[in-house]
BAGULUM-436145 format. One record per residue: residue in three letters; chain; x, y, z of N, C-alpha, C in turn. Coordinates in steps of 0.001 Angstrom, whole numbers, always signed. Atoms other than C-alpha are relative to their C-alpha. Layout:
// BAGULUM-436145
TIDREN  residu  chaine  n_px  n_py  n_pz  ca_px  ca_py  ca_pz  c_px  c_py  c_pz
TIDREN  ALA  A  X  Y  Z  X  Y  Z  X  Y  Z
...
//
This chain:
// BAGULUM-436145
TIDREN  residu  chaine  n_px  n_py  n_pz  ca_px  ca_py  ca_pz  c_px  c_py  c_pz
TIDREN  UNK  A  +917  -985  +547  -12036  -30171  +2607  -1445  -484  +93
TIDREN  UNK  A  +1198  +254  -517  -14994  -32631  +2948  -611  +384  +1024
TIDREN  UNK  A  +426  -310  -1321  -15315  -32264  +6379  +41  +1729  +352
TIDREN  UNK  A  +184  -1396  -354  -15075  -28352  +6277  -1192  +121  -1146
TIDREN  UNK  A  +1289  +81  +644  -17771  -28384  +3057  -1585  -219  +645
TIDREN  UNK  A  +1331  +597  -971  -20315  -30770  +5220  +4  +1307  +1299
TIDREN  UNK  A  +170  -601  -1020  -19847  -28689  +8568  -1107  +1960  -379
TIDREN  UNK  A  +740  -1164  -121  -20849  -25246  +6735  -1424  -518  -801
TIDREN  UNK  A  +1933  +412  +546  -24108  -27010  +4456  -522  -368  +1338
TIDREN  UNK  A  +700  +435  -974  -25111  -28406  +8084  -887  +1358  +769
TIDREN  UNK  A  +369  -1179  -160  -25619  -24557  +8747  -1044  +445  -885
TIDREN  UNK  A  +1382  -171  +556  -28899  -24720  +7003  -630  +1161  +260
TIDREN  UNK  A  +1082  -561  -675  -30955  -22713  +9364  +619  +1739  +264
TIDREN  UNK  A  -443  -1024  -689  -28677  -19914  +10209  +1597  +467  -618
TIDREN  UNK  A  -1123  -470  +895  -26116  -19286  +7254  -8  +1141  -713
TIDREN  UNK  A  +414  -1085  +411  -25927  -15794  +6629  +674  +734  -1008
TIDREN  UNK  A  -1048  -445  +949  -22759  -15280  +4757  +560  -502  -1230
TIDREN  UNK  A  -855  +1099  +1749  -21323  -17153  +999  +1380  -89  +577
TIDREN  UNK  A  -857  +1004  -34  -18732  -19105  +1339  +713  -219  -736
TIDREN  UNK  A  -1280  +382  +1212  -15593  -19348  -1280  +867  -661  +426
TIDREN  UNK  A  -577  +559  -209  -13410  -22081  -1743  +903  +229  -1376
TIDREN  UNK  A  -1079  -217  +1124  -10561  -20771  -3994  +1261  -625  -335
TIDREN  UNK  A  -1275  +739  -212  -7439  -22256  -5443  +89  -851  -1202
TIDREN  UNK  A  -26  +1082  +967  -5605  -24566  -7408  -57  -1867  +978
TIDREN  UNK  A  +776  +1381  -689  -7434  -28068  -6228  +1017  -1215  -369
TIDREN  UNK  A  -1091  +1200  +437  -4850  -29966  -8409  -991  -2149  -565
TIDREN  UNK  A  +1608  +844  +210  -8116  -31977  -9773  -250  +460  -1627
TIDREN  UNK  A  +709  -235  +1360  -8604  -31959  -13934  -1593  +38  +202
TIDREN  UNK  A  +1520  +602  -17  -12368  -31368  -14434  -474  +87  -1497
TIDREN  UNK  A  +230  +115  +2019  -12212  -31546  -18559  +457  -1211  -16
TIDREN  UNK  A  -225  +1084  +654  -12625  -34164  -20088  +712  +191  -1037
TIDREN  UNK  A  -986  -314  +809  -9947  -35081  -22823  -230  -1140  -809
TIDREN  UNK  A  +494  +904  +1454  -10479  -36669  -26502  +1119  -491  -442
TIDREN  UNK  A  -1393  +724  +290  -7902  -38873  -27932  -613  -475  -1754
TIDREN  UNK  A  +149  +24  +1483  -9543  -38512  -31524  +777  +602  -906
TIDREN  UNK  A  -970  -1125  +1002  -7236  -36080  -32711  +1441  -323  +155
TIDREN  UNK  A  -1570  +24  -705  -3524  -36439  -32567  +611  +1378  +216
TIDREN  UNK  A  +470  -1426  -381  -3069  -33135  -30680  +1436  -491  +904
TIDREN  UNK  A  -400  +450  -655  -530  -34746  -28582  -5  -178  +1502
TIDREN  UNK  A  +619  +194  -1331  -2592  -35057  -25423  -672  -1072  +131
TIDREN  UNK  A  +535  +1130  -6  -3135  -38299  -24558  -204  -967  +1365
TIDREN  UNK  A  +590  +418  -1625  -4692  -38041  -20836  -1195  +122  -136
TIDREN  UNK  A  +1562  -209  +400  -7927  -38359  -19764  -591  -536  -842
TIDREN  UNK  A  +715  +215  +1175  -9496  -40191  -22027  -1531  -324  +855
TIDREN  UNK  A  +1240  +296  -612  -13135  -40423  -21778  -1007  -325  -970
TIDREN  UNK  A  +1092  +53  +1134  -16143  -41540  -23517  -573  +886  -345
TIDREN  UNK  A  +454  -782  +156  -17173  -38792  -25129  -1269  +264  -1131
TIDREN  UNK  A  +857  +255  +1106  -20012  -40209  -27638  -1191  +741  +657
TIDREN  UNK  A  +1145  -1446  -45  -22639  -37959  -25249  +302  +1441  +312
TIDREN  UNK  A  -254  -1247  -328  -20863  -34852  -24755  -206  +721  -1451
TIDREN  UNK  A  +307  -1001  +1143  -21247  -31844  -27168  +1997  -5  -648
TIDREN  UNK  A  -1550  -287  +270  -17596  -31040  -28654  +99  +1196  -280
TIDREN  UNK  A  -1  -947  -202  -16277  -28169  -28173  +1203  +827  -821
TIDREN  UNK  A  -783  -601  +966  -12986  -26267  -29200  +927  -882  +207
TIDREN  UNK  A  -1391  +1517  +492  -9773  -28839  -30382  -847  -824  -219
TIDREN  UNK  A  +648  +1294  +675  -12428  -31135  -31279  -84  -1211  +1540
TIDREN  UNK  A  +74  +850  -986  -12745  -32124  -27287  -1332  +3  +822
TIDREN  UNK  A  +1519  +579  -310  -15835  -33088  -25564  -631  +1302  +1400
TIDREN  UNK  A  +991  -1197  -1321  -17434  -30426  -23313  -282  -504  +1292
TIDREN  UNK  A  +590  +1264  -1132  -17833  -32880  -20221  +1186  +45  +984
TIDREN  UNK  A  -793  +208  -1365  -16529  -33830  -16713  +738  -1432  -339
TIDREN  UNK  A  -883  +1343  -489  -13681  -35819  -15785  -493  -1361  +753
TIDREN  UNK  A  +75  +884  -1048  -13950  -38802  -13884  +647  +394  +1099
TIDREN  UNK  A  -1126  -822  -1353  -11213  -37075  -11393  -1215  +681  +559
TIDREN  UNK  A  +497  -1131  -433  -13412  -34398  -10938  -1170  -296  +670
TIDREN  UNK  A  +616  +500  -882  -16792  -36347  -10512  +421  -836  +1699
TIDREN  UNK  A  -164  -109  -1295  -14915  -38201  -7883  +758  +655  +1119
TIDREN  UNK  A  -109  -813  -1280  -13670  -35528  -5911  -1366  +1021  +407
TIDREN  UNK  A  +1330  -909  -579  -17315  -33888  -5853  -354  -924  +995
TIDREN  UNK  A  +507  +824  -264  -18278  -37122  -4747  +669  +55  +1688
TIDREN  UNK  A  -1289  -108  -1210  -15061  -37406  -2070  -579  +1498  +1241
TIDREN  UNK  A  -82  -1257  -1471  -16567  -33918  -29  -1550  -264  -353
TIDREN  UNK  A  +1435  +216  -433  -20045  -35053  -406  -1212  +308  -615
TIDREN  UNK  A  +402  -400  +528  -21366  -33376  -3181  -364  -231  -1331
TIDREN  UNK  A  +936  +469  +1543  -23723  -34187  -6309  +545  +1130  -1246
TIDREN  UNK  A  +91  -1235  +1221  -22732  -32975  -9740  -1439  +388  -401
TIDREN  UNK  A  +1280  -222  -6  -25080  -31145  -10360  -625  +158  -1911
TIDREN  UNK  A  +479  +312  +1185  -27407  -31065  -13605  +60  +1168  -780
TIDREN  UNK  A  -562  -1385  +720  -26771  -28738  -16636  -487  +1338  +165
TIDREN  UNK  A  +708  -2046  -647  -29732  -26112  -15682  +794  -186  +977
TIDREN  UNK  A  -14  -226  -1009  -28717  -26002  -12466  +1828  +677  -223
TIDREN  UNK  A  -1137  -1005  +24  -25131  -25096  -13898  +405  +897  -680
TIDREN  UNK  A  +308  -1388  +888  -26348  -22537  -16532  -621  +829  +970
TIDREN  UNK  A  +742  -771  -990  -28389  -20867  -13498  +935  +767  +340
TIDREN  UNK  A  -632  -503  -711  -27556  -18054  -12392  -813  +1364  +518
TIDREN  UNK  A  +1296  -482  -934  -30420  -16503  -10121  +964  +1230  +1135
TIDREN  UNK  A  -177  -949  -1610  -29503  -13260  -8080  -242  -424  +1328
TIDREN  UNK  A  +455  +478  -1270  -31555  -15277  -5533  +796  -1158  +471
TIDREN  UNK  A  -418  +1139  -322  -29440  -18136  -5289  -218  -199  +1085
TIDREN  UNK  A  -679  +37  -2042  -29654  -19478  -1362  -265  -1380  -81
TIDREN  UNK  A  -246  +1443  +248  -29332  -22954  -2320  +620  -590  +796
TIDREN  UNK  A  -1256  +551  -931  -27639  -25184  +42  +1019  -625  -608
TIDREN  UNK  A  -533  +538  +691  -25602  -26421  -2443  +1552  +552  -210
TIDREN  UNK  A  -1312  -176  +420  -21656  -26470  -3786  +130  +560  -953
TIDREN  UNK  A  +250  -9  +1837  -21514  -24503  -7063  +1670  +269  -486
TIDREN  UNK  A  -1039  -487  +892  -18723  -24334  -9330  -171  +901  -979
TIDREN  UNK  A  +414  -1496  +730  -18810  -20760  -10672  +514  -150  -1596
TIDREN  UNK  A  -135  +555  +1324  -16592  -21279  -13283  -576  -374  -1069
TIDREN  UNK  A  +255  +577  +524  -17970  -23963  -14548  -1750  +391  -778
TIDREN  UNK  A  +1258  -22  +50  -21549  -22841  -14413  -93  +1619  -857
TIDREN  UNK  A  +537  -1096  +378  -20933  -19131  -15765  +1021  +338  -1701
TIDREN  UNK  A  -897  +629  +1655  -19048  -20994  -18885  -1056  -154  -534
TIDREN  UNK  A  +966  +980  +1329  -22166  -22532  -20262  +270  -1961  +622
TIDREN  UNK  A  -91  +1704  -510  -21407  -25938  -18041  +1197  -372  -503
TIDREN  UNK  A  -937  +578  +510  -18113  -25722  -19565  +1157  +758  +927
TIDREN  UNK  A  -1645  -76  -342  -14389  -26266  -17663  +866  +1008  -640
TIDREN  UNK  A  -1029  -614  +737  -12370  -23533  -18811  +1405  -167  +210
TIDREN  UNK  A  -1371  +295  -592  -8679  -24285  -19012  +738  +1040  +813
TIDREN  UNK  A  -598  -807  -1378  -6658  -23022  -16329  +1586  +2  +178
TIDREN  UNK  A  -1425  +114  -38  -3238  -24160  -17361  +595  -1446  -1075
TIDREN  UNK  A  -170  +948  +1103  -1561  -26030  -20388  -439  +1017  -1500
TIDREN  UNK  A  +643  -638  +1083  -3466  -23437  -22668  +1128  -511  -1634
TIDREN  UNK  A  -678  +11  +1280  -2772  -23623  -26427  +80  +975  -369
TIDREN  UNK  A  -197  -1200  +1133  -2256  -21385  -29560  -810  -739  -1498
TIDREN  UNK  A  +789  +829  +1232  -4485  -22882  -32829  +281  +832  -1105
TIDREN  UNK  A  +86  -729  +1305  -3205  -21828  -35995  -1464  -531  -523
TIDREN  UNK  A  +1517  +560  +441  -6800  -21680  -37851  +544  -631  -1611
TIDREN  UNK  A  -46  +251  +1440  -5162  -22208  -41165  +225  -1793  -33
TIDREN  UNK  A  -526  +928  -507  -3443  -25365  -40017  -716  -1260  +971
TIDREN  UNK  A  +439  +715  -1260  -5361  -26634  -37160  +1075  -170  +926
TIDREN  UNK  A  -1126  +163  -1236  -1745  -26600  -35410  +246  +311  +1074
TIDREN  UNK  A  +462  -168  -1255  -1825  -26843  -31987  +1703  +692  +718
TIDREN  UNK  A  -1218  -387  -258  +1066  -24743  -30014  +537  +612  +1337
TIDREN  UNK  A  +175  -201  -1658  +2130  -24432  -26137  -225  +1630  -135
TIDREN  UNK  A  -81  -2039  -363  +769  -20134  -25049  +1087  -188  +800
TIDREN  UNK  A  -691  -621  -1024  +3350  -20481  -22395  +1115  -1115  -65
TIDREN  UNK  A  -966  +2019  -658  +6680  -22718  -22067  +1258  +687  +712
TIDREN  UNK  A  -780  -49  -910  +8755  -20770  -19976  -11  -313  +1624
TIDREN  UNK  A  +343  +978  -1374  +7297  -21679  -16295  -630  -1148  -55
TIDREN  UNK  A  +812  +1023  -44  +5285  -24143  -17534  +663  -1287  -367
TIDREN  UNK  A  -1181  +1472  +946  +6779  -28252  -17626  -499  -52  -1177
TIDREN  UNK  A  +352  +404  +1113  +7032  -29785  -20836  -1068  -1045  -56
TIDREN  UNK  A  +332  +1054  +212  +5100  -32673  -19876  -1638  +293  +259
TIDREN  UNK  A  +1524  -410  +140  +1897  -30067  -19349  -213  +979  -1099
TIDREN  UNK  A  +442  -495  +1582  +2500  -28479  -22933  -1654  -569  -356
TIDREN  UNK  A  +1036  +331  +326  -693  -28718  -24389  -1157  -921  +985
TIDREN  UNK  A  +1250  +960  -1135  -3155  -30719  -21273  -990  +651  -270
TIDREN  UNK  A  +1231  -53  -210  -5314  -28199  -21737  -672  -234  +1240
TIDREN  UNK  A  +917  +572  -1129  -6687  -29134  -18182  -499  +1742  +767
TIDREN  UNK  A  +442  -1042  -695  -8767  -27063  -15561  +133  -653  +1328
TIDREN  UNK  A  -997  +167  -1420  -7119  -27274  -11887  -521  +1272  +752
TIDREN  UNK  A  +407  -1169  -959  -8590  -24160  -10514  -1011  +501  +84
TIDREN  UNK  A  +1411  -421  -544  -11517  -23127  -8736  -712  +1282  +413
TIDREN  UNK  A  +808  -732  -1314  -14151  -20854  -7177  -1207  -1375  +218
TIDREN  UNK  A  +975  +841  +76  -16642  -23186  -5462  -462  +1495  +931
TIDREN  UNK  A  +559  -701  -495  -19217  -21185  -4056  -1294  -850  +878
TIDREN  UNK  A  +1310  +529  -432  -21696  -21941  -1242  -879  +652  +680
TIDREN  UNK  A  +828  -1488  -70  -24530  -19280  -1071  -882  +124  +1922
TIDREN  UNK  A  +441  -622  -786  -25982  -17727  +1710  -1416  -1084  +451
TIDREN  UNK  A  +1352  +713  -127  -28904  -20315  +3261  -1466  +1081  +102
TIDREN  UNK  A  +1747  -1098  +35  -32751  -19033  +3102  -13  +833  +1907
TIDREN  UNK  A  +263  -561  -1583  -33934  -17099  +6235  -455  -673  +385
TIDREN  UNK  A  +1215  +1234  -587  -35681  -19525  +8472  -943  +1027  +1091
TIDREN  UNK  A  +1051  -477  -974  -38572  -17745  +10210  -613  -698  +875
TIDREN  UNK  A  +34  +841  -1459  -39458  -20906  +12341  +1268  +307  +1259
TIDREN  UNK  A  -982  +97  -672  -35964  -20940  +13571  -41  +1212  +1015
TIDREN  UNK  A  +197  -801  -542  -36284  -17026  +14736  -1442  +213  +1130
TIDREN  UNK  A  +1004  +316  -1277  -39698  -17795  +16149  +630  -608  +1332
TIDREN  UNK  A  -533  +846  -1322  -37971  -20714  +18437  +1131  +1015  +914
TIDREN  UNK  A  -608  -1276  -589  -35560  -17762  +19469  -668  +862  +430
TIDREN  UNK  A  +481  -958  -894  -37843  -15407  +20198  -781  -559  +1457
TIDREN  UNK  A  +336  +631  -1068  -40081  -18025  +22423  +819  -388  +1087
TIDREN  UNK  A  -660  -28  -946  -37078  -18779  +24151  +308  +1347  +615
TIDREN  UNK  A  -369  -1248  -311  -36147  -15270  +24813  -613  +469  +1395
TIDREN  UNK  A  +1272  +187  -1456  -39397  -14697  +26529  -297  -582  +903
TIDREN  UNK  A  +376  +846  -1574  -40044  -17644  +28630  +1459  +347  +856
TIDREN  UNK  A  -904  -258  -802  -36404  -16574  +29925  -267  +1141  +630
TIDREN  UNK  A  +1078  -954  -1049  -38343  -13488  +31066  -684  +74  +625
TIDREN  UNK  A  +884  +659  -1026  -40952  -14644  +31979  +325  -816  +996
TIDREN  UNK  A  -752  +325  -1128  -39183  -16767  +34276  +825  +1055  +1603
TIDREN  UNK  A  -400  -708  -587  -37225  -14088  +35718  -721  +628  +878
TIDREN  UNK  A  +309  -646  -626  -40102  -12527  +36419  -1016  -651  +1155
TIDREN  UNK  A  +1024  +675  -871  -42188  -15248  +38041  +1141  -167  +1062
TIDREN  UNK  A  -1236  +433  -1135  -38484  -16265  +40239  -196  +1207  +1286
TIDREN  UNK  A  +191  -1187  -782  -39011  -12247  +41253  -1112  -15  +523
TIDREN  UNK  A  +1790  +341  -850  -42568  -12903  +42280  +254  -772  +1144
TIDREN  UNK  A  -11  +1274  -1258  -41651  -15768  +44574  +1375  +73  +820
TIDREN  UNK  A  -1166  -249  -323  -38706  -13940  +45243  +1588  -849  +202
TIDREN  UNK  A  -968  +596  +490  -36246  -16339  +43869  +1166  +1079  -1137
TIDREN  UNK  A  -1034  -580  +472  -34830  -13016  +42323  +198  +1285  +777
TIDREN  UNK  A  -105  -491  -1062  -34812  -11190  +45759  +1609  +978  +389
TIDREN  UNK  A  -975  -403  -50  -31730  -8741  +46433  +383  +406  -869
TIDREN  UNK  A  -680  -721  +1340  -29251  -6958  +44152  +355  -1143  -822
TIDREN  UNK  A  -956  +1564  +1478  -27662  -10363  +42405  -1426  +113  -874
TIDREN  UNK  A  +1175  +122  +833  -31381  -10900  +41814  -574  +653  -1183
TIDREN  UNK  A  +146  -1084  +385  -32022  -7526  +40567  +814  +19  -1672
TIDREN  UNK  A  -1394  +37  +1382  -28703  -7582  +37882  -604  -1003  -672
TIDREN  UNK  A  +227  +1271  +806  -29700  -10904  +36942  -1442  +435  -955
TIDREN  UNK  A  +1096  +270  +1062  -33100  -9997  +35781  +61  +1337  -1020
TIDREN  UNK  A  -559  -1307  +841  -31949  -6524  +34074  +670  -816  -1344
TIDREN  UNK  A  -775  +1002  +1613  -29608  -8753  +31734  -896  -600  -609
TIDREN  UNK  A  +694  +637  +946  -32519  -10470  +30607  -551  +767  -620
TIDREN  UNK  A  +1085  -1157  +704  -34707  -7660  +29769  +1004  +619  -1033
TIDREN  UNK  A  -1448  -783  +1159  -31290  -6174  +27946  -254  -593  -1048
TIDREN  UNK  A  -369  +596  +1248  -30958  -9029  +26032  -1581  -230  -610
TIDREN  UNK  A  +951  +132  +535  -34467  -9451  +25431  -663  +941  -1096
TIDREN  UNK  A  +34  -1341  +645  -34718  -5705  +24214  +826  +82  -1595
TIDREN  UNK  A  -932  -452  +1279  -31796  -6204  +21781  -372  -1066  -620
TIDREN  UNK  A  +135  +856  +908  -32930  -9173  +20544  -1180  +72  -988
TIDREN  UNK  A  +895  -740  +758  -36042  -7579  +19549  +100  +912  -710
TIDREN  UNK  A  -442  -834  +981  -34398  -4680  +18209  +888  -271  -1423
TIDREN  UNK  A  -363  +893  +1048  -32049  -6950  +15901  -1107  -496  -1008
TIDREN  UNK  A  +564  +1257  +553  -34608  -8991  +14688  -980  +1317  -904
TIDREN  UNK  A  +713  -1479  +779  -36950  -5444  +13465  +1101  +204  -972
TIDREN  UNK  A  -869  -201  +1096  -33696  -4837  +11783  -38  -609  -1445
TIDREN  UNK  A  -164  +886  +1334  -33597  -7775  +9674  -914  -262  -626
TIDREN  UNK  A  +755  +510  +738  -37023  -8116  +9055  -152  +1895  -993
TIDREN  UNK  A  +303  -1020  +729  -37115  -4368  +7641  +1174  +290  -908
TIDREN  UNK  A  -452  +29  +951  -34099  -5198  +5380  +668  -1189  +8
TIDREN  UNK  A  -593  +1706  +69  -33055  -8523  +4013  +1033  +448  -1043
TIDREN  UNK  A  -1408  -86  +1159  -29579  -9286  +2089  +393  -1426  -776
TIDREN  UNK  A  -522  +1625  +832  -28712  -11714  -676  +1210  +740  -328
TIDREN  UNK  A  -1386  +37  +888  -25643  -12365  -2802  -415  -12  -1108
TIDREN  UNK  A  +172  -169  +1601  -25596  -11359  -6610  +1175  -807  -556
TIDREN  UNK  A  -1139  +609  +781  -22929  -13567  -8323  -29  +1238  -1756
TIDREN  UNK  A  -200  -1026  +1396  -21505  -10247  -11181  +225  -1150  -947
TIDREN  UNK  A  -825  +923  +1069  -19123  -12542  -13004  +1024  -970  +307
TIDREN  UNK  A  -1570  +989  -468  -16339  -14848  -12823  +413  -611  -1095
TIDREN  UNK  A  -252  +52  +1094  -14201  -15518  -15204  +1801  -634  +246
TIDREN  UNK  A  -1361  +522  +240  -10139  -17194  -16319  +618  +1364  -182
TIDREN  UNK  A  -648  -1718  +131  -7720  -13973  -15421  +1506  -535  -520
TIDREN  UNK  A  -766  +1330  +603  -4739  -15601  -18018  +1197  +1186  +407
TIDREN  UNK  A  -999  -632  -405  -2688  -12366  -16488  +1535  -118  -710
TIDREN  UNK  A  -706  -90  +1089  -796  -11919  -19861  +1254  +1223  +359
TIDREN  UNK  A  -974  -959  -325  +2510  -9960  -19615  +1215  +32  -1369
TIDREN  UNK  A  -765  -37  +1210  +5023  -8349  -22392  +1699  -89  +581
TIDREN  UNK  A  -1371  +384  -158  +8435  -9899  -22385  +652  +1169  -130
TIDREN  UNK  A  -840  -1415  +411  +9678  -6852  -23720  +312  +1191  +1120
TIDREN  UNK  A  +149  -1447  -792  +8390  -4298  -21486  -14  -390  +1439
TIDREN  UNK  A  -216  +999  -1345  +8156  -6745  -18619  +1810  -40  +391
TIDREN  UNK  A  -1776  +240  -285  +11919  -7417  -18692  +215  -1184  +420
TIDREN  UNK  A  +191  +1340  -440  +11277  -10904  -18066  -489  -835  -1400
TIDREN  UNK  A  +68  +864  +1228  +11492  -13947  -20449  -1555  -739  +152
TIDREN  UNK  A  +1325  +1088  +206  +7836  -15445  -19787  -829  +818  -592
TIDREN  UNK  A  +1243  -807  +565  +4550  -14326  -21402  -1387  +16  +1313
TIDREN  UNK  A  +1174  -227  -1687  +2313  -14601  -17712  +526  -394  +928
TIDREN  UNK  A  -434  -28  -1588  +2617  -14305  -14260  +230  -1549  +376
TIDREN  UNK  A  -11  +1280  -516  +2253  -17840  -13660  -475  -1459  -1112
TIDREN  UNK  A  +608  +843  +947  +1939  -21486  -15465  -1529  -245  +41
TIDREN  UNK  A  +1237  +181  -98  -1459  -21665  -13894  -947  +1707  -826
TIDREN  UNK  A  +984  -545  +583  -4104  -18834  -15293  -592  +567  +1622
TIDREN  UNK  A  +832  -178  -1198  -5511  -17106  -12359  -1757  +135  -323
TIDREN  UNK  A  +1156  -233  +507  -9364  -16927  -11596  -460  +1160  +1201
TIDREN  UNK  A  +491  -629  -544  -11582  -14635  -10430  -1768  +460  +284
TIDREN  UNK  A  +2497  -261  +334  -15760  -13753  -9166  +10  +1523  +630
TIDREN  UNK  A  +341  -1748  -281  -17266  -10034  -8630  -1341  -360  +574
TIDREN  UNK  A  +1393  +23  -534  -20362  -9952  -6375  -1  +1015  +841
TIDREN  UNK  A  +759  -788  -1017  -22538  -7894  -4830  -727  -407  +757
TIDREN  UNK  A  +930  +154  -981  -24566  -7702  -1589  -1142  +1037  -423
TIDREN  UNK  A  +1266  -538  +302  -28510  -6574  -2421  -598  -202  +807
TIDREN  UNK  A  +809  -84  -1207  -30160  -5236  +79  -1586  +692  -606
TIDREN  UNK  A  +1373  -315  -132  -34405  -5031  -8  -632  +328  +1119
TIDREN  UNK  A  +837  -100  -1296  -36722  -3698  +2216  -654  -835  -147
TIDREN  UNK  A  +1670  +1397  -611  -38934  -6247  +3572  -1293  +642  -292
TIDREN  UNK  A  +1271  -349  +487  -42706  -6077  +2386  -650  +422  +1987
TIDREN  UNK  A  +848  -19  -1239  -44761  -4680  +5231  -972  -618  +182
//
């Protein structure tokens, strides 16, 4: 996955489309407190600078998780940057949607609990597909990474259009000195003017409407189901939690 991550950020100049990397990664990225006797006793982490959150566990990244950002090449990134959430995004960057449209917080994805409030008693949501030995983990295993749409590069389209032209201009100095003499000649320099035509007509296109990506939402889809009416002994589709993002494409006219 590194090596497919790196190959599309190298697409700096000329990345026009977002990029989703969905799934279960099989990668905790919660950190897990061993202050409570909760009977989860993975993960442990120092959690004397994290915030604490709900079970009395620390709001913070794994060590797993930093090093598999690390493993495809990628910086965790800093808490604005994972409270952001800019219509404009075109960042070259990896984002974890999730994570970033939590509040910087891992939402669990599989293990979930039940919290009596009276009690504090902690109690598996699911134990018919799910093992016993991920009762209560609590962990987050599933992703959207997102990697947005790069900026427009208007050098880059310059160096395209200059090439375009001197390939015309060529053509037409070859036809001068009659290096484009005869019908081959003839065809040959028609295709340039074609492509020269459409490449000019493209390029009017894009500058008289540009397109980003809107990130709507994204959110833990825990795809709850009634035993009863279901006809089936579990309470969800699956031990994992599915996820899901909603976006739009926003299209502007270009300033004249």
């Amino acid at each position: 996955m590194g090596l497919f991550v790196k190959r599309i950020l190298d697409q700096e100049d000329n990345r026009r489309w977002p990029c989703f990397i969905t799934g279960d990664l099989n990668v905790d990225s919660r950190a897990h407190s061993t202050t409570k006797d909760t009977g989860d006793k993975r993960n442990t982490t120092d959690s004397s600078s994290a915030t604490v959150g709900e079970w009395g566990e620390p709001n913070a990244e794994s060590e797993e998780f930093k090093a598999m950002m690390r493993a495809i090449g990628v910086a965790a990134a800093t808490p604005e940057e994972k409270t952001s959430n800019d219509d404009d995004n075109s960042s070259n960057e990896l984002v974890d949607l999730l994570s970033q449209q939590n509040g910087g917080v891992h939402p669990v994805t599989i293990g979930d609990v039940i919290v009596d409030r009276a009690t504090g008693k902690l109690t598996p949501r699911e134990t018919v597909l799910t093992e016993k030995p991920d009762f209560l983990c609590r962990e987050s295993k599933d992703y959207i990474l997102y990697i947005p749409p790069s900026i427009h590069n208007n050098n880059n389209n310059n160096n395209n259009d200059n090439t375009t032209t001197q390939d015309v201009a060529e053509s037409e100095n070859e036809s001068a000195s009659g290096g484009l003499t005869g019908a081959g000649g003839a065809r040959k320099l028609l295709r340039r003017i074609r492509a020269h035509h459409h490449h000019n007509k493209q390029k009017a296109a894009e500058e008289a409407e540009e397109e980003s990506v809107a990130i709507e939402h994204t959110q833990v889809e825990p795809f709850y189901i009634d035993p009863k009416a279901a006809g089936f002994p579990c309470t969800q589709l699956s031990d994992h939690y599915g996820v899901s993002t909603t976006f739009r494409i926003v299209r502007r006219r270009s300033a004249a």
